[in-house]
C-alpha positions in Angstrom: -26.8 -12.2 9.9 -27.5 -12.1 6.2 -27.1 -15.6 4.3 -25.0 -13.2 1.4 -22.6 -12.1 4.6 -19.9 -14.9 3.5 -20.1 -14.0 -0.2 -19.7 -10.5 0.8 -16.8 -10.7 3.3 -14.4 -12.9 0.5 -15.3 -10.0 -2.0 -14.1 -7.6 0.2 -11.1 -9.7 1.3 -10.4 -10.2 -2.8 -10.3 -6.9 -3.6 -8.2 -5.8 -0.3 -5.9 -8.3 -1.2 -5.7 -7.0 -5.1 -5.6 -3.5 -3.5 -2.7 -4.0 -1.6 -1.4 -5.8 -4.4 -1.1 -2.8 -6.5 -0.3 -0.8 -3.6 3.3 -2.6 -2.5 4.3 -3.1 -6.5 3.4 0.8 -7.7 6.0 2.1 -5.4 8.6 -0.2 -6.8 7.7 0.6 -10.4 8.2 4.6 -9.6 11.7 3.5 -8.0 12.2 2.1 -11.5 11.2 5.5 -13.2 12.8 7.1 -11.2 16.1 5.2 -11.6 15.5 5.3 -15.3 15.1 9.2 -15.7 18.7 9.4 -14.5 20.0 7.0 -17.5 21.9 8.3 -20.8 19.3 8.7 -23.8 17.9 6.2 -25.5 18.0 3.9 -22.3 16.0 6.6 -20.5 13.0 7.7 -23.2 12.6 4.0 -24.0 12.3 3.1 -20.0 10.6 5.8 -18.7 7.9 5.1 -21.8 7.5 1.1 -20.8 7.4 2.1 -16.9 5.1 4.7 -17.2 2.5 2.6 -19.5 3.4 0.1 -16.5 2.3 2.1 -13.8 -0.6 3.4 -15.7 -2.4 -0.4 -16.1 -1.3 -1.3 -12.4 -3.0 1.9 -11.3 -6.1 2.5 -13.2 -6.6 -1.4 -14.0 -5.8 -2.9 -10.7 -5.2 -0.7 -7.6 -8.1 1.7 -7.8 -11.3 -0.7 -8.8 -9.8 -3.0 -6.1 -9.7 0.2 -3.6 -13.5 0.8 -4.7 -14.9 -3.1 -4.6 -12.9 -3.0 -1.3 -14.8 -0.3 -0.4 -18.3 -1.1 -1.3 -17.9 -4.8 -0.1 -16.5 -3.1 3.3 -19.7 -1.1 3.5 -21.8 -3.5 2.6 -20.8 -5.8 6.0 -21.1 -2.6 8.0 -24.6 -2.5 7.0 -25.2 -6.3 7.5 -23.4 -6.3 10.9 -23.7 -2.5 12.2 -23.3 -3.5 15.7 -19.3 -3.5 14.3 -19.5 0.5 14.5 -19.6 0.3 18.6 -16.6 -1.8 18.9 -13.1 0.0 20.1 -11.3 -2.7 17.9 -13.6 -1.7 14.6 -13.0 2.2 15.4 -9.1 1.7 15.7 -9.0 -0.3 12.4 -10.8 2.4 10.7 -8.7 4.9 11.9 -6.3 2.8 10.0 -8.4 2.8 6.6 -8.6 6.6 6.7 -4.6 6.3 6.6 -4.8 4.3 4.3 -6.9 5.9 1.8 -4.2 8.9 2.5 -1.3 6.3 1.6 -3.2 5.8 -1.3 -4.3 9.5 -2.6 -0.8 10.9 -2.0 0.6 7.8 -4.0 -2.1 8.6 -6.7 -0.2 11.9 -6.6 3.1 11.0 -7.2 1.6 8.2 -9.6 0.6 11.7 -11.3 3.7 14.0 -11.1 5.9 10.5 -12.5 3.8 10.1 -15.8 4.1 13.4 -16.3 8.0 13.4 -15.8 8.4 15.2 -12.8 10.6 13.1 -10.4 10.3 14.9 -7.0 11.4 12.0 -4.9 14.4 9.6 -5.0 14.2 6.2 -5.4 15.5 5.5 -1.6 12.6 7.7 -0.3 10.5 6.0 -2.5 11.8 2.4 -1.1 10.8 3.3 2.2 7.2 4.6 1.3 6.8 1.4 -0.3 6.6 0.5 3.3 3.5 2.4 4.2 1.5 -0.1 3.3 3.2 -3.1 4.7 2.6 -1.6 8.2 -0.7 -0.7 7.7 -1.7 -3.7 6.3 -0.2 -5.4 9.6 -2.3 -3.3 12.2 -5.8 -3.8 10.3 -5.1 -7.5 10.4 -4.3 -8.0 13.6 -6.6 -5.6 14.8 -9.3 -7.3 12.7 -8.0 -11.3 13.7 -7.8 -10.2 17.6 -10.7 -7.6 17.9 -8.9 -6.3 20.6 -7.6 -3.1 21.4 -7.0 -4.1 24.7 -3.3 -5.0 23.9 -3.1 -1.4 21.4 -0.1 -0.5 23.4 1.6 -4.2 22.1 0.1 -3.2 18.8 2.0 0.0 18.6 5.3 -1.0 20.0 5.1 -4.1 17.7 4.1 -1.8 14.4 7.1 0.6 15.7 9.5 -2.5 15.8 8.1 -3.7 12.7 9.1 -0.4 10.9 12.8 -0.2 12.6 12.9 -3.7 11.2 11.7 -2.7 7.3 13.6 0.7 7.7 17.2 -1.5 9.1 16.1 -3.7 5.8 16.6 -1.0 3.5 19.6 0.5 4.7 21.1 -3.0 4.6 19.9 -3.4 1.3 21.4 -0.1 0.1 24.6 -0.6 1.3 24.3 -4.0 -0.3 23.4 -2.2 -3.8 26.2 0.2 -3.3 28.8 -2.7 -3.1 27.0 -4.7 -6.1 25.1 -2.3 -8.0 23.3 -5.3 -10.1 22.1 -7.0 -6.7 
């Protein structure tokens, strides 16, 4: 094993950490633009500007040089420790980054479609995409603390109970909003 292996793999934990990051707190700032477009003028021009120029640093600041150091670093063990690429637990967790490099790309499109003032979603729909990455992020780390996928069908059932959980979540929380629209 390389002596740079240790440097490499808390690079590439950094960055997924900062990627993630940016990926849980962009969908919350379009729920904010989206919210906003719907408020009386000024309240909406003067929102929608702040939000936007928000989103803007999160995204091309934070969220997509973490997604590429995350990347590279993620590469780099693969080349160090290639002997990863024959393991059932390694395949199932990349299976896992292909989603969620989709996550990511369609978000980058809404991302898009928001700074240029098209609101296409609402801010519920967006509430519950925010959850995309929450469940990802919980199968590639047990999948990467276990290195099993012996116990996948576990792993399912407890990512499908996970999202019933988040989804119950928001509908509580909505119905909580609707009764105290400040909460």
């Amino acid at each position: 094993m390389s002596e740079w292996y240790n440097y490499i793999k808390a690079l590439h934990l950094i960055f997924v950490t900062t990627w993630f990051a940016g990926l849980f707190y962009i969908p919350r700032l379009f729920v904010y633009q989206i919210e906003a477009s719907k408020k009386p003028s000024p309240d909406r021009e003067i929102l929608g500007k702040q939000l936007a120029l928000m989103a803007k640093r999160l995204w091309y600041i934070i969220t997509w040089p973490s997604a590429v150091l995350a990347t590279i670093f993620a590469l780099w063990l693969l080349v160090i420790i290639p002997g990863w690429l024959t393991q059932g637990w390694m395949l199932v967790k990349l299976g896992f980054v292909v989603l969620l490099f989709l996550y990511h790309f369609k978000t980058h499109q809404m991302f898009k479609e928001l700074q240029m003032g098209q609101v296409r979603y609402s801010s519920a729909f967006m509430r519950i995409w925010n959850e995309g990455a929450t469940i990802i992020l919980f199968a590639v780390v047990f999948l990467v603390i276990l290195k099993s996928t012996i116990n996948w069908i576990f792993g399912v059932v407890g990512i499908l109970g996970l999202a019933i959980l988040l989804m119950l979540g928001i509908r509580l929380y909505k119905n909580i909003r609707k009764r105290n629209p400040e909460a």
